[in-house]
N, CA, C and O atoms as a DFTB+ gen file, in Angstrom:
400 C
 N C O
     1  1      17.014      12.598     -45.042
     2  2      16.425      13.151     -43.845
     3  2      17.463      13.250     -42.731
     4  3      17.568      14.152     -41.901
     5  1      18.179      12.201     -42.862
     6  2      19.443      12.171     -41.497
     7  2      20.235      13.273     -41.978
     8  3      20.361      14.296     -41.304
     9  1      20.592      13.175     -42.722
    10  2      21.675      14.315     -43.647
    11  2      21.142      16.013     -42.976
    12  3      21.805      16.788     -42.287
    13  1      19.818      16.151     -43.462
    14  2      19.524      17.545     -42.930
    15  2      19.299      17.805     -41.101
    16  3      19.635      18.827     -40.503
    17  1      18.828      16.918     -40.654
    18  2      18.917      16.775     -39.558
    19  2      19.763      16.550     -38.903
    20  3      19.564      16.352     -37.705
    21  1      21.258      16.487     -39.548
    22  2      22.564      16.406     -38.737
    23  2      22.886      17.678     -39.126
    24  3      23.638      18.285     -38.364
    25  1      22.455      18.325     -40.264
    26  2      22.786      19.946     -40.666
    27  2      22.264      20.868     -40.013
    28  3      22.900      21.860     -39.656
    29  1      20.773      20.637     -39.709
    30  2      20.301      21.565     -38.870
    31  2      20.642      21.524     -37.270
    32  3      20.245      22.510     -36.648
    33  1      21.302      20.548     -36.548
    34  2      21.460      20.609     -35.730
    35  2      22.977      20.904     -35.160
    36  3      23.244      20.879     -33.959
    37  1      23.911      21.181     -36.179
    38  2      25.430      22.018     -36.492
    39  2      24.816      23.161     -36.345
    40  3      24.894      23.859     -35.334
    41  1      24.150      23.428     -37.374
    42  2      24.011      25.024     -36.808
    43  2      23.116      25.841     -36.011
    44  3      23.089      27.063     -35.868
    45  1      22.415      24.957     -35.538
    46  2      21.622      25.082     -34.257
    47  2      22.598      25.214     -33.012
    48  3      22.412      26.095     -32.173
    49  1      23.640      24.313     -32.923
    50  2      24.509      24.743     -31.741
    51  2      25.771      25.563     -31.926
    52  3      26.494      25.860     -30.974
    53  1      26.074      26.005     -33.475
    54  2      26.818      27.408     -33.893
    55  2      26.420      28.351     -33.223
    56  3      27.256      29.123     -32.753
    57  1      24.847      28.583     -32.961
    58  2      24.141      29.447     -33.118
    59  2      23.709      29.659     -31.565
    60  3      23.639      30.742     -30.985
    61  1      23.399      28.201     -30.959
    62  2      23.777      28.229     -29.474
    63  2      24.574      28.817     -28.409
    64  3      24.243      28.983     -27.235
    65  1      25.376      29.029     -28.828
    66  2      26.847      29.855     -28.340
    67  2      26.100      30.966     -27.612
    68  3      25.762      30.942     -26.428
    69  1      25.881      31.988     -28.532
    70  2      25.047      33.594     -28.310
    71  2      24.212      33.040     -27.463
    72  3      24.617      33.120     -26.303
    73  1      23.140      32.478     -27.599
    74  2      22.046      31.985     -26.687
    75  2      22.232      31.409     -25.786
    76  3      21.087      31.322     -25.341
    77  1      23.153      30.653     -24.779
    78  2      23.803      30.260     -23.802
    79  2      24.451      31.541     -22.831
    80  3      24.492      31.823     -21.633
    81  1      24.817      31.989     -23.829
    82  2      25.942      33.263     -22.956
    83  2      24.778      34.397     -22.366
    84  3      25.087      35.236     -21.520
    85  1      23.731      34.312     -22.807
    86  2      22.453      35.450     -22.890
    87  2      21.737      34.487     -21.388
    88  3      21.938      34.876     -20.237
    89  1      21.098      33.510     -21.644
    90  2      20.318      32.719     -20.570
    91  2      20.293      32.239     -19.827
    92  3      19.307      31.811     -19.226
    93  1      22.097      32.065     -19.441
    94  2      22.735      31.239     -18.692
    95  2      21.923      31.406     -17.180
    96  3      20.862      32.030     -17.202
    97  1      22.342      30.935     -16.062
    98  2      21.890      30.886     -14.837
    99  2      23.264      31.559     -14.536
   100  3      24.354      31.234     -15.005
   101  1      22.964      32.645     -13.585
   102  2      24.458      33.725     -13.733
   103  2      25.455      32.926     -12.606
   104  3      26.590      33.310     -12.323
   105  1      24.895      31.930     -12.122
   106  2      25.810      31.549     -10.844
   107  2      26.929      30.512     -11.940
   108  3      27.921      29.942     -11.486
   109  1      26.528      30.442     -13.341
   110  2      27.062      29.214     -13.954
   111  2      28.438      29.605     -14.735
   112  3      28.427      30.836     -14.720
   113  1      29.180      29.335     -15.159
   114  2      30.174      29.331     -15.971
   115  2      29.893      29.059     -17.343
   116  3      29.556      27.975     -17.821
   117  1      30.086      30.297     -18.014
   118  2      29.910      29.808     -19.935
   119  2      30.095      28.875     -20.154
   120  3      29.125      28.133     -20.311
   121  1      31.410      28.356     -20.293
   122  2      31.569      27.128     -20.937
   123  2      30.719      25.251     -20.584
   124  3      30.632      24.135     -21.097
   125  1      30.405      25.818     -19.705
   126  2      29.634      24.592     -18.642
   127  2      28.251      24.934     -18.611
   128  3      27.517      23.955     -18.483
   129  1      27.649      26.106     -18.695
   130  2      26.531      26.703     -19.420
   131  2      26.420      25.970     -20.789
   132  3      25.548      25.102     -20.826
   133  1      26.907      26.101     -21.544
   134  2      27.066      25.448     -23.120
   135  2      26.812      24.499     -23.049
   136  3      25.759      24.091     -23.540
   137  1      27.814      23.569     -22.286
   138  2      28.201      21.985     -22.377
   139  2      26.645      21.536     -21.754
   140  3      26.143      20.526     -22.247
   141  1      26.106      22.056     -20.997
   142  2      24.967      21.305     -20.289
   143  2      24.191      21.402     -21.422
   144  3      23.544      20.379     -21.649
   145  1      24.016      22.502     -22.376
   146  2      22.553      22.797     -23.125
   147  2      22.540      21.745     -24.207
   148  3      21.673      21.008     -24.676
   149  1      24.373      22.037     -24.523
   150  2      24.195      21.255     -26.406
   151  2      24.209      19.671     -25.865
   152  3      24.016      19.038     -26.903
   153  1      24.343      18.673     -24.736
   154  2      24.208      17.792     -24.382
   155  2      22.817      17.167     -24.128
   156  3      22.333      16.071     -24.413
   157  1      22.249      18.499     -23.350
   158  2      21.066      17.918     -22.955
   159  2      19.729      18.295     -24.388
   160  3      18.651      17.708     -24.480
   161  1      20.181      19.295     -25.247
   162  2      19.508      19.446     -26.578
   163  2      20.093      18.044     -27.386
   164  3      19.145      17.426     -27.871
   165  1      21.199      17.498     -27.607
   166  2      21.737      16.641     -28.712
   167  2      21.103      15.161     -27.961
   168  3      21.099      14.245     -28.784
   169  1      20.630      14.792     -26.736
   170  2      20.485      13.408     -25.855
   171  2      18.816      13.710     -26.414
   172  3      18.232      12.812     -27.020
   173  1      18.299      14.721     -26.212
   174  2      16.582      14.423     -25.902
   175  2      16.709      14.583     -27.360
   176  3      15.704      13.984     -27.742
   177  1      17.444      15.109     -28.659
   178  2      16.746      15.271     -30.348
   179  2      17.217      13.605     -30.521
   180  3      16.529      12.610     -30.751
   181  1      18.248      13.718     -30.370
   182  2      18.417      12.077     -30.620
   183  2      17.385      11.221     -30.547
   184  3      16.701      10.976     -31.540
   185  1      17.084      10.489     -28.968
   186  2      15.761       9.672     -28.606
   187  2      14.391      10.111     -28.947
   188  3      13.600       9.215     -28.653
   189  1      13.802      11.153     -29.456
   190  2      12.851      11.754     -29.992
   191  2      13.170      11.126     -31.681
   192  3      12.740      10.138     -32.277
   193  1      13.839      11.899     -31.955
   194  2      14.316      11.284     -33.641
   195  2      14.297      10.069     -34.019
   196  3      13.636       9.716     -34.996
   197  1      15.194       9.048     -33.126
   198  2      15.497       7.469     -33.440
   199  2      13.869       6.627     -32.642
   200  3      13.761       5.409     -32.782
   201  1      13.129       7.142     -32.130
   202  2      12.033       6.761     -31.354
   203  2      10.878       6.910     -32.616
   204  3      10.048       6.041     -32.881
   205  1      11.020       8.195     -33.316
   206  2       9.461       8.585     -33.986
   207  2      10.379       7.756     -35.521
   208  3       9.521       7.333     -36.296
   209  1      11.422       7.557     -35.895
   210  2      11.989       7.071     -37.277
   211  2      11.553       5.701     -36.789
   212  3      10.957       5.201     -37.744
   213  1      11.556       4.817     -35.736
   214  2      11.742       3.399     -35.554
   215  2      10.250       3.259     -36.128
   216  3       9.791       2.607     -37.066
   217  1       9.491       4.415     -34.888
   218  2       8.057       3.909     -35.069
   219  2       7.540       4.262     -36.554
   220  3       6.788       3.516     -37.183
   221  1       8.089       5.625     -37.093
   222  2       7.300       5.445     -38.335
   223  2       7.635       4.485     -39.910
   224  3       7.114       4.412     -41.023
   225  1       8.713       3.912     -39.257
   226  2       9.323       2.602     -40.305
   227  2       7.891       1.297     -39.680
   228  3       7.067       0.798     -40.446
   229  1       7.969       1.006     -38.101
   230  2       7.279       0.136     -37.780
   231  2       5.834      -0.229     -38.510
   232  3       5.270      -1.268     -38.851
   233  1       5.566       1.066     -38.559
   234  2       4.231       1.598     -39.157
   235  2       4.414       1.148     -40.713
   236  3       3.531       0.499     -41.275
   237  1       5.455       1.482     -41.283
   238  2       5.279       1.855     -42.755
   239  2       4.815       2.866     -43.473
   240  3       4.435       2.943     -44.641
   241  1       4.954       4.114     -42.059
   242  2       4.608       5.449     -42.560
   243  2       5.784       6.551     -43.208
   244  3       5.720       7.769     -43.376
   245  1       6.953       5.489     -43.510
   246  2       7.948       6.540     -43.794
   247  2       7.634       7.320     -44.851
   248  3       7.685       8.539     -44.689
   249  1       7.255       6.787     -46.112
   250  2       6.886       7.749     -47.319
   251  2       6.261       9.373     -46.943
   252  3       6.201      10.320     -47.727
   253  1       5.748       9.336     -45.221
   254  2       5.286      10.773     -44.987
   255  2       6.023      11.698     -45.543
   256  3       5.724      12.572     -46.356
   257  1       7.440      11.316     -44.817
   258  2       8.427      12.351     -44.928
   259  2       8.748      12.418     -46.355
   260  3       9.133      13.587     -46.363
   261  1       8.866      12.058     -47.486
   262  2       8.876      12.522     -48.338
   263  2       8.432      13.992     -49.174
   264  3       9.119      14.594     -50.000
   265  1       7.334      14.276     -48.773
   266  2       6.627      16.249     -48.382
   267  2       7.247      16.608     -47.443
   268  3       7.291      16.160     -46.298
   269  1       7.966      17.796     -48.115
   270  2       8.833      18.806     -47.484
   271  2       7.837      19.267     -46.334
   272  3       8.398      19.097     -45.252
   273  1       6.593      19.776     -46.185
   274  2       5.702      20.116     -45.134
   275  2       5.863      19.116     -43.996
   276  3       5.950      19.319     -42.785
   277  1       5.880      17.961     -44.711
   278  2       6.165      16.790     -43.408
   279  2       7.042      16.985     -42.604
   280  3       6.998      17.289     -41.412
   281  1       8.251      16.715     -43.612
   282  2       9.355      16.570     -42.984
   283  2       9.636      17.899     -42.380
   284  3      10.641      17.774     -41.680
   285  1       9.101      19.347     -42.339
   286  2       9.731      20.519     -41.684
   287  2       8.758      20.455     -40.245
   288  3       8.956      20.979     -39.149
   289  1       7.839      19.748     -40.642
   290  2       6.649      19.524     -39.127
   291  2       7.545      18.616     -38.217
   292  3       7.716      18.934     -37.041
   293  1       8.192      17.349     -38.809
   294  2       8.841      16.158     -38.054
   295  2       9.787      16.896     -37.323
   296  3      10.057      16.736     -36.133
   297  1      10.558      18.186     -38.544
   298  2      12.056      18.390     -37.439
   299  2      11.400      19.424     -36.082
   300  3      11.855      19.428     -34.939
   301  1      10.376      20.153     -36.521
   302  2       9.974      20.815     -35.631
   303  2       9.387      20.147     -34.102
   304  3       9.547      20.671     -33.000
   305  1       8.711      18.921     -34.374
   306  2       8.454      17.829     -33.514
   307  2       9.495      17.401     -32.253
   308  3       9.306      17.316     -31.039
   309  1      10.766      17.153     -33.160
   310  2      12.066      16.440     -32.556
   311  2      12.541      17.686     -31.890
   312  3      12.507      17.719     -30.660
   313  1      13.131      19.069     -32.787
   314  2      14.354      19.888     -32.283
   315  2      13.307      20.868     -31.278
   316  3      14.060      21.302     -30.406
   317  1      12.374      21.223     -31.108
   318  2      11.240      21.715     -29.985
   319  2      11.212      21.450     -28.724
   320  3      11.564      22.224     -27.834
   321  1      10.786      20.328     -28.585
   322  2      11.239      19.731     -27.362
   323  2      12.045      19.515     -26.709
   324  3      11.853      19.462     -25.494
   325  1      13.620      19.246     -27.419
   326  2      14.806      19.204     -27.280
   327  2      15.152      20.402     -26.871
   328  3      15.657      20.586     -25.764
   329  1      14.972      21.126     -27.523
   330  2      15.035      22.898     -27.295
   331  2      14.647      23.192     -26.085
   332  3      15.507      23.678     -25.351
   333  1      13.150      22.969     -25.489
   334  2      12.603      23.109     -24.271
   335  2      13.411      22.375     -22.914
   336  3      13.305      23.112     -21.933
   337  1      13.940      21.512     -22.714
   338  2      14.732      20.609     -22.628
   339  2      16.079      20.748     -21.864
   340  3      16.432      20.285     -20.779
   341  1      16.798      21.626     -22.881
   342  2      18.039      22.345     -23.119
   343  2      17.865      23.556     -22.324
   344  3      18.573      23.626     -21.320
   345  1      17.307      24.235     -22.493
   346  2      16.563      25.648     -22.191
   347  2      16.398      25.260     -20.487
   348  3      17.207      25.674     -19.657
   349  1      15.113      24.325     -20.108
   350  2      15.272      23.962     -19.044
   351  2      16.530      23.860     -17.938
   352  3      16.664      24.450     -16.866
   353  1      17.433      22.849     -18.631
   354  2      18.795      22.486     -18.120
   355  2      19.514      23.592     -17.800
   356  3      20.076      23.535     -16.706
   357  1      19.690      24.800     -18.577
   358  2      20.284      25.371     -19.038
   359  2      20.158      26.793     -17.808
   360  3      21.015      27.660     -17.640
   361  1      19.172      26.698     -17.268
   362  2      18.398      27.655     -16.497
   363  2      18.559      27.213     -14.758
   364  3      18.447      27.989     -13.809
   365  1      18.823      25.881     -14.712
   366  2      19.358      25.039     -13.177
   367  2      20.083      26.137     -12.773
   368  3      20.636      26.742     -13.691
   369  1      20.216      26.506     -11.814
   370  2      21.339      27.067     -10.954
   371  2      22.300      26.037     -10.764
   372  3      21.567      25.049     -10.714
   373  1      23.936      25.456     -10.570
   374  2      24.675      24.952     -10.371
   375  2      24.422      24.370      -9.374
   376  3      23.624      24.922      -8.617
   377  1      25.066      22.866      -8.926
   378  2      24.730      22.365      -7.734
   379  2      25.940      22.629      -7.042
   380  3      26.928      22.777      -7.762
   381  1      26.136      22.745      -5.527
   382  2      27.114      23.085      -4.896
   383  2      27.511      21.500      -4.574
   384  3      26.763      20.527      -4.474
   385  1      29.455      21.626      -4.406
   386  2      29.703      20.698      -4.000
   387  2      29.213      20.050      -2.546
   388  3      28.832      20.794      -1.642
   389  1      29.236      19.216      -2.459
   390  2      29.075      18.160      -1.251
   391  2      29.638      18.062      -0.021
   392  3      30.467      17.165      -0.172
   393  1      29.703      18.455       1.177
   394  2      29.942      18.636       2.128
   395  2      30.794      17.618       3.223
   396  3      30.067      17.353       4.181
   397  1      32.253      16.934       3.329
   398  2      32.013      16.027       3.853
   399  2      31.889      16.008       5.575
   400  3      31.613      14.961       6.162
C-alpha cells in the first residue's frame, strides 16, 4: 500500500507541473507557485495517510485494504483533500514584504 501510494504521488506531482503553471495566482512566480502546491499537497497526504493507517491498525481494520475497491476509495480519501488543500494554497495571492 505504501509502495503505490509513494507511486501515485510521483506522478501526481510530474503531472503537477502543467497544473501549477495553468492556476497559479498570476501575481506568483512558477517556481514558488509549484513549491507551495507540492508542499502543501505532500504535508496534508502525509498526516491524512499516517493518521487513517495508525487508526485503521488501532482498530484492526487493516485487512480492509486488502480489496482493491478499498484501497482505490482510501487513496481517494487521502490524495482529495490534499489536492483541495494544495489547490487552495496554490490560489493565495503572494504576501508582500513587510514594511519597516
Amino acid at each position: 500500500m505504501l509502495l503505490i501510494a509513494l507511486g501515485l504521488w510521483a506522478l501526481f506531482l510530474i503531472a503537477a507541473i502543467a497544473y501549477t503553471q495553468r492556476e497559479r495566482h498570476p501575481a506568483s512566480k512558477p517556481l514558488a507557485a509549484y513549491m507551495i502546491f507540492v508542499i502543501a499537497f505532500s504535508v496534508t497526504a502525509f498526516v491524512i495517510f499516517a493518521t487513517a493507517i495508525f487508526l485503521l491498525q488501532l482498530s484492526g481494520y487493516t485487512a480492509v485494504l486488502d480489496s482493491s475497491v478499498a484501497a482505490a476509495l482510501f487513496m481517494i480519501l487521502v490524495f482529495g483533500p490534499a489536492f483541495l488543500v494544495g489547490r487552495w494554497q496554490l490560489r493565495k495571492p503572494p504576501r508582500r514584504p513587510r514594511q519597516p
